[in-house]
N, C-alpha and C positions, 0 to 999 in steps of 0.2 A: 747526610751521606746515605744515598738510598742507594740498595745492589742494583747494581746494575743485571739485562738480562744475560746469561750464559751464552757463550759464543764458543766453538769450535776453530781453533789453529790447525792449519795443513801443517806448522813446524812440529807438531807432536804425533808421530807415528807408533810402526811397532816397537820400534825398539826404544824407544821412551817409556813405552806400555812395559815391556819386558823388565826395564829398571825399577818402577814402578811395583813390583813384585805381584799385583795383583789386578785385574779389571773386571768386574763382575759383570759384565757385560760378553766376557771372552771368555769365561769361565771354561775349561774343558773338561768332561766327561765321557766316560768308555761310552763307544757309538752303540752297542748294543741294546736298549731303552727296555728289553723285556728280560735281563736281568736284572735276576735277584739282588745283586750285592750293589751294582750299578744305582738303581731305584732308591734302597734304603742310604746309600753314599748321597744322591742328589737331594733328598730328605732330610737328610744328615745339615749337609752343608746348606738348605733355605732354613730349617729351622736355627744355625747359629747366625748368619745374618740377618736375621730377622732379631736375633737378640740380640745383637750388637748394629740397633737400629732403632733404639728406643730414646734416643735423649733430644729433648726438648732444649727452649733456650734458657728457661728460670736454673734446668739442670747444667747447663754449659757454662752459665756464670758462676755458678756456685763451683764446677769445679775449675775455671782459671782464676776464684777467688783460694781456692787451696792451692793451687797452683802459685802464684803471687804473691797471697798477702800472708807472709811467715812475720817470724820474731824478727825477723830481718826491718821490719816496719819500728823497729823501736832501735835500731842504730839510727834514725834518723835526726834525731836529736843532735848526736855527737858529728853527725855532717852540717848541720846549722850550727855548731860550736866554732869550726872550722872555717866556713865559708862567711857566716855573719846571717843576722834573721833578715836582709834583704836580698841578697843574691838568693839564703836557704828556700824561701818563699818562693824566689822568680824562678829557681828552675827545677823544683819541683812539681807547678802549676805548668810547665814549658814543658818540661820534658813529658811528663804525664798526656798533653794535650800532640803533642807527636805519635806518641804510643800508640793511643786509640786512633792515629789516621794511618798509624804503617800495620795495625792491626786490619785495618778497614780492607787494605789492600792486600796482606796476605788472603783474606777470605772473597777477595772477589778473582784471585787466582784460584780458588779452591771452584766455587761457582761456575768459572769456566771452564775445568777440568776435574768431572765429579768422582774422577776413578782419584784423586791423589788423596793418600791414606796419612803420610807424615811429611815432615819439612823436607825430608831430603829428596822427596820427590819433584817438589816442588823447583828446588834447585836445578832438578836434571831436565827439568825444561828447559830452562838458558844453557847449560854447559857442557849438558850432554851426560854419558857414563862417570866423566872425571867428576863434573861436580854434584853425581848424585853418592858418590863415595865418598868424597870429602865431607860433605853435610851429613852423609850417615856418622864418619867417624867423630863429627865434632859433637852432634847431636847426642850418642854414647857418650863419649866422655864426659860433657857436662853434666847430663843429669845423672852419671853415676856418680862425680864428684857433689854433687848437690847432694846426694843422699849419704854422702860419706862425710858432708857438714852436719848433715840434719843429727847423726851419730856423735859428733864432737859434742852439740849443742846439747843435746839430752843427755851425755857425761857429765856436762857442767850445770845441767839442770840438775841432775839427778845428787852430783856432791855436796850442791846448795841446798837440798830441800832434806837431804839426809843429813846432811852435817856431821859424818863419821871419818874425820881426813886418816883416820888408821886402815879404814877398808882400801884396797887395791881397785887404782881406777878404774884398769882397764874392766871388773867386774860389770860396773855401769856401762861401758861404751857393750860389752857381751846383751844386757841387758834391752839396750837403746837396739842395738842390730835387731834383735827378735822381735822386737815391737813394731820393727819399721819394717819386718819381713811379714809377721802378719797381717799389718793393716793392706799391704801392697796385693794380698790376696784376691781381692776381687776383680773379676776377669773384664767386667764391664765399666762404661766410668756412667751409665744410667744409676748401675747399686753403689759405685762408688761417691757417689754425689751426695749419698744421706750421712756420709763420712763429713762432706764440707760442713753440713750445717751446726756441727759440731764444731769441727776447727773455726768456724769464723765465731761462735760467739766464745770460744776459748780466747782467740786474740784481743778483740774484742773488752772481755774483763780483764785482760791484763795489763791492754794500756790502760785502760781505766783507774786500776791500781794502783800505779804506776803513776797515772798524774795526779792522783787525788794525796798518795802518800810524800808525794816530791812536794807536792803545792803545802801541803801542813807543814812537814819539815820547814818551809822556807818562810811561811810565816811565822813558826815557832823563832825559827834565827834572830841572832841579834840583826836588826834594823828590819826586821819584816820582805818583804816581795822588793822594795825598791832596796834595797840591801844585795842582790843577786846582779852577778857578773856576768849579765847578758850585754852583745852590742849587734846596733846594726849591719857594722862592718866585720869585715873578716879581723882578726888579731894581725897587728903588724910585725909579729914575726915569722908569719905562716908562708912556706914554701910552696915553690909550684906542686911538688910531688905530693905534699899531703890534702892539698886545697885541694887536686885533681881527684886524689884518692876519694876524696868524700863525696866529689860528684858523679864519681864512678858507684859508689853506691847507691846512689840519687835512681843514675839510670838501673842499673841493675835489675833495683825494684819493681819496675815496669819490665819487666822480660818475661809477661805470660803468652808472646804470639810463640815462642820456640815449641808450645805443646799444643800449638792451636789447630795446626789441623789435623792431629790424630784427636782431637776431642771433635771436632766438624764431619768427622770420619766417621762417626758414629750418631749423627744428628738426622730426625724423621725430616726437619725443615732446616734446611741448611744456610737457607736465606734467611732465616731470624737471627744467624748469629748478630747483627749488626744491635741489634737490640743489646744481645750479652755485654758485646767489647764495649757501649758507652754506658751501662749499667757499671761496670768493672770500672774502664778507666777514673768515670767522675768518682767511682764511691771510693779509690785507691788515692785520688787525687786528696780529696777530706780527709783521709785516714792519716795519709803524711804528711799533709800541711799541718793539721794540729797536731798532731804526736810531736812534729818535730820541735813548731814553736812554744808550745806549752810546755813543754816541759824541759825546753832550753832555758823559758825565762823564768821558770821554779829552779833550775840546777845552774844553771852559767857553765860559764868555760871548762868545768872540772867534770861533765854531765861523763859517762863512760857509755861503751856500746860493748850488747845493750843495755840499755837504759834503768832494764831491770836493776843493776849493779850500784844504781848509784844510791838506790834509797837505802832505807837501814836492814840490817841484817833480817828480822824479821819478816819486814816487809819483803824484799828480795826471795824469799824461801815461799810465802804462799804466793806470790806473783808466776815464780817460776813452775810452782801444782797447780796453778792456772792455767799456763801456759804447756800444759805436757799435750794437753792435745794435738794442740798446731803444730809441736814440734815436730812429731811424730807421723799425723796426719797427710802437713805439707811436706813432708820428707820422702812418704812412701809413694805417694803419687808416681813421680821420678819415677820411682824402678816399673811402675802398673806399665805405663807409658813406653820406656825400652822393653818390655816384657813383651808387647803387644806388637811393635817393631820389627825385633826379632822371631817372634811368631809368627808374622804375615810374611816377614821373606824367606824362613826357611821353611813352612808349609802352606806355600802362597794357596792352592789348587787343594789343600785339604782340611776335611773338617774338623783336624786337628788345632787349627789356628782359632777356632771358637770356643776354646774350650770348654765343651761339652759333652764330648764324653772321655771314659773312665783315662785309655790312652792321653789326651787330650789334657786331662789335670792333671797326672802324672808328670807330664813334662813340662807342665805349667809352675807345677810347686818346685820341682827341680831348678827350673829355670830361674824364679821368682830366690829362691835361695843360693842359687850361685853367684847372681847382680848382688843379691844384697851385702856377701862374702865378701867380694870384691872391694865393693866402697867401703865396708869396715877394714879391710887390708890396709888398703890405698890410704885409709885418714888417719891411723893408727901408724901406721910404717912410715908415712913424712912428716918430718919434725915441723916442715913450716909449709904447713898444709892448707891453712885459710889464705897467707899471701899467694900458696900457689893456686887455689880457686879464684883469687882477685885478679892474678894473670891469665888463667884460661877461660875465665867472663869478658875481660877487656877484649879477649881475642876473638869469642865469640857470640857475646850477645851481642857485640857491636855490630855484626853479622844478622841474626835471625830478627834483633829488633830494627836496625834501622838500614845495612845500608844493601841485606837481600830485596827486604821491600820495596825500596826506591828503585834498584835494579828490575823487580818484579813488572814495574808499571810502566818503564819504559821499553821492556821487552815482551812484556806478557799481558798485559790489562789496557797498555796505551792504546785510543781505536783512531788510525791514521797516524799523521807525520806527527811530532811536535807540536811543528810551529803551524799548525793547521789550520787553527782559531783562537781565539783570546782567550779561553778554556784552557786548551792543550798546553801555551805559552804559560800561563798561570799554575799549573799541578806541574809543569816543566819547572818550573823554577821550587817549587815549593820540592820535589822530590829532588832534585837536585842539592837543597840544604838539607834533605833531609841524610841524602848519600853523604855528602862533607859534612856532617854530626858524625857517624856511622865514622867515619875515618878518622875523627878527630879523637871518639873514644877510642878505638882499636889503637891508634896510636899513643895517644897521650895517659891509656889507660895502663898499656902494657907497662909503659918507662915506667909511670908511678908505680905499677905493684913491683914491680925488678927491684926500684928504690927503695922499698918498704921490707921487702926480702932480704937488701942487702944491708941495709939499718938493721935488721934484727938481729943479723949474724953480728955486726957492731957491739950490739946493747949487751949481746948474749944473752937475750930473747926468746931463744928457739929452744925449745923442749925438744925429747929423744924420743926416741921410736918404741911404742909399747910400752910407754909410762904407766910407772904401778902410782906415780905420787900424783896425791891431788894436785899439787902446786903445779905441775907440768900443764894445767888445764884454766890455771888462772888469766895466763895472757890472751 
């Protein structure tokens, strides 16, 4: 897949340009050129674009590798518990190898239209105003909800590795917030990228941990490795609702195009990303193929997500000090990401939006601390707050990963009819399955998480709002 070259649409004018909050190309400035204030403002605002114009592609994988690849990479296991290690395997390698082609084509949207800064721009090519407001609002809500998982996740890191269940939880999730408020700090994703190389080899050692302590355990067991309740098939008594639930987090996992063009936004070579997303895809591809089946066929059917949980107490406690990186790391991204959103549309036209100077970080930390407020509210305040991320992921990564893209290409990237040539007729049919994935998640994802929500309320499952007890953080 090589980019193709950048090409100009008559369907995107000004008032596309206008939704778009910014075009540096149309940049306005007072007409007076031999003021003072004029000159130092025009100065102003080249020297913040020019720093928010620094990242390379080595930097752009590394940060849709934080973006991406979280602890979320070690529930995969208990999805191959689910589904069986053959289906776990085929769509894993399937969905993965989708990714990186609707990734291909979110960025050669971007290619052909260099002024578009995040997703929701990109939207309001096709739909105009309506759907560049909708994809803004879904765009907010997930990655504030994502960051308001990342906070659950580091409560329950943090009770494990402490092991104090008389301390009151919610001190850890106060904790986990600050952490994920200062790492979100950095105004660029060029400085925030030396952030990744941390979080990736944090994950990194903790599968590692993780299979190395699962695989002892399971040869210590009575009967050794072939003693373990792995199978190829799914379990015969697995439901649609859970079977679907587990390939819902299959996809999930691949939902780095949602932050992709605010990190292409900020790329000297914008045409290398192509480089990044198959660097990404293949290396996510290896990561969850073997996390998932290795260490389903060390634990079996009883494996828990995540995976961390299932080895022994100890083991579990430094896996998770391993793991504070990433949690944290890939968590604060999110808010970096609306932080910068919200900055270019409510000071499209000033140098306020680069945060560089005094003004400029002032409302930048303010800003950076009220997203993060937010999703500690939001995670803390709903009792069943992971099913409810499982519902607003079905709803819209099925959107940003698969079925904007396919719409993308045949609105926005297709060159000619369809059915033009045996070309056109071929990426016509392949984005067409990739639009019915895209539906089939939104649809069959939403029912499953409802399901999983509504079982919980069943089980009496659901913890309370603002839990002091650890227990409340064990499900």
């Amino acid at each position: 897949m090589s980019p193709a070259h950048p090409k100009e649409h008559s369907d995107y004018g000004p008032e596309s340009e206008k939704m778009s909050g910014w075009n540096p190309d149309k940049e306005k400035l007072p007409d007076d050129e031999l003021d003072e204030r004029a000159r130092r403002r025009r100065t102003s605002i080249a020297e913040g674009a020019m720093k928010h114009n620094k990242l390379g592609w080595k930097r752009l994988t590394v940060c849709l590798i934080v973006e991406a690849i979280a602890l979320g990479s070690l529930s995969m296991p208990s999805a191959f518990a689910s589904l069986g290690m053959v289906a776990g395997v085929f769509i894993t390698v399937g969905i993965g190898l989708v990714a990186i082609y609707t990734s291909y084509i979110v960025g050669q949207v971007k290619l052909r239209h260099p002024h578009i800064q995040h997703y929701a721009d990109a939207v309001g090519l096709m739909w105009g105003k309506f759907g560049y407001e909708l994809a803004s609002v879904m765009f907010i809500l997930f990655l504030v909800l994502l960051t308001g998982s990342h906070v659950l996740t580091g409560t329950i890191a943090w009770i494990r590795i402490v092991d104090k269940p008389s301390l009151c939880a919610l001190a850890w999730g106060v904790v986990s917030a600050i952490l994920l408020y200062a790492l979100a700090l950095p105004p660029t994703f060029h400085e925030f990228a030396i952030l990744g190389y941390i979080d990736f080899a944090s994950i990194i050692v903790a599968i590692f941990i993780c299979m190395v302590a699962t695989g002892v355990e399971a040869s210590n067991a009575p009967g050794g490795l072939s003693a373990v309740p792995w199978s190829a098939w799914p379990p015969p008594d697995i439901t649609f609702a859970k079977a679907f639930l587990s390939t819902t987090n299959i996809v999930f996992a691949y939902s780095f195009a949602v932050c992709q063009y605010s990190f292409m936004a900020e790329m000297h070579t914008p045409s290398d990303y192509v480089k990044s997303i198959w660097a990404l895809g293949l290396l996510e591809i290896l990561i969850y193929t073997l996390t998932g089946a290795i260490i389903y066929s060390f634990v079996g059917s009883d494996v828990k997500s995540p995976a961390i949980l299932s080895g022994a107490k100890i083991t579990s406690r430094v896996a998770f000090g391993v793991a504070l990186p990433v949690i944290f790391i890939s968590g604060s991204i999110n808010t970096t990401v609306v932080g910068k959103y919200i900055m270019g549309r409510v000071f499209p036209n000033s140098e306020i939006r680069y945060v560089h100077t005094k003004k400029g970080w002032i409302i930048w930390l303010g800003l950076i601390a009220g997203l993060t407020l937010v999703a500690w509210v939001i995670a803390e305040a709903i009792p069943f707050f992971n099913a409810l991320l499982g519902l607003i992921s079905s709803l819209f990564i099925s959107g940003f990963s698969f079925y904007f893209p396919a719409l993308f290409w045949f609105t926005i990237v297709k060159e000619g009819k369809w059915n033009a040539n045996a070309k056109n007729i071929g990426l016509a049919i392949v984005n067409a399955l990739v639009l019915c994935i895209g539906l089939v998640v939104l649809v069959g994802g939403a029912y499953a998480s409802v399901e999983d929500i509504l079982e919980s309320y069943k089980t009496g499952s659901v913890g309370g709002s603002f839990a002091c007890s650890s227990s409340s953080y064990e499900g």
